[in-house]
N, C-alpha and C positions, 0 to 999 in steps of 0.2 A: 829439194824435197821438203813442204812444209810438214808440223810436227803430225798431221792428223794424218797424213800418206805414210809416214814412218810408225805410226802407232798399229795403224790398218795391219801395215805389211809383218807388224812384231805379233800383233793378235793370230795371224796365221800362222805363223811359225809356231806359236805357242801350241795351239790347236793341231797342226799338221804330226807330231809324233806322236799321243797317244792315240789320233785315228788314223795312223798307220799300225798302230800295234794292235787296235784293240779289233781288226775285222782277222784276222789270224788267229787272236785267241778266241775270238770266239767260232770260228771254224774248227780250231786244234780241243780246246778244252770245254766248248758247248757239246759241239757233234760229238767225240769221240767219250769223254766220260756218261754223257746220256746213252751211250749204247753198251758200253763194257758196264756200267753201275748205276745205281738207284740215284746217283747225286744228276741234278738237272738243271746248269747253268745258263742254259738258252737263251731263257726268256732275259735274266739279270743283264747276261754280258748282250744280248740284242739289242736289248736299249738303251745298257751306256753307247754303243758303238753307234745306235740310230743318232741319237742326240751327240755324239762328236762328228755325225757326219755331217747334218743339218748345220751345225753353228762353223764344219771346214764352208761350207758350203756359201754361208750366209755372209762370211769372215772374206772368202774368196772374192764374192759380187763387191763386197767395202770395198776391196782393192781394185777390184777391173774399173769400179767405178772415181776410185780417188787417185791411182796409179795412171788412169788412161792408156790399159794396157791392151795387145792386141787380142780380139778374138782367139787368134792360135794360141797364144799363149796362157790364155784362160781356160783355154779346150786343154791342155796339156796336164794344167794345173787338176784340172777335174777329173780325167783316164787316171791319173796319178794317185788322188784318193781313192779310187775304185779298184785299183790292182793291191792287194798285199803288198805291204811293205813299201809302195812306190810313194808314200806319202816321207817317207826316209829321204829318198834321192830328191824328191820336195823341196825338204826342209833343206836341203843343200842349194840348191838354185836359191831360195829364197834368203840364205844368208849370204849368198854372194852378192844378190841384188843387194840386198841392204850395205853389203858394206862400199859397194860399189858407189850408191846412193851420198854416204856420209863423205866419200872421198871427193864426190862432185861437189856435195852442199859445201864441204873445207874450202874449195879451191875457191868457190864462185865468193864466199867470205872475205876468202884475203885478196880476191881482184876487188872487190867494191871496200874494202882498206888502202887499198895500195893508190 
């Protein structure tokens, strides 16, 4: 994996836990404080959460397109930001990729040593 397929896949992971966290709170702590009290976090937390979707979003195509990844597995990647929380289990696939990644780039190193 060159450095710009590694960099792509670290941008997502980066991206993938606070928009997994942030469409929950703002379902738990938009919805429910605007209706029990005068405090009205909607709009604030809707748009951090727009704009962490857009840039999983935008972060995801970097990779299908530097990764050469499949269809399905870009469709998976996308349900996944869209359910609560699934951008969690995400961020799990997507560090296994990586380390899976770094242990091929090792190997493929020391055959073109050897």
């Amino acid at each position: 994996m060159d450095i710009k397929t590694a960099s792509a896949l670290h941008r997502l992971r980066l991206v993938s836990i606070p928009e997994a966290l942030s469409f929950p709170a703002l379902l738990i702590f938009g919805s429910l404080l605007s209706r029990i009290s005068d405090v009205n976090l909607v709009m604030p937390l809707g748009m951090l959460h727009g704009v962490l979707f857009v840039l999983y979003s935008l972060f995801l195509l970097d990779v299908w397109n530097r990764a050469k990844w499949p269809l399905k597995k870009v469709a998976l990647f996308f349900l996944l930001a869209v359910i609560p929380f699934g951008g969690l289990y995400g961020d799990k696939l997507l560090k296994r990729d990586e380390a899976d990644s770094v242990v091929a780039a090792r190997a493929r190193k020391e055959e073109a040593a050897a």
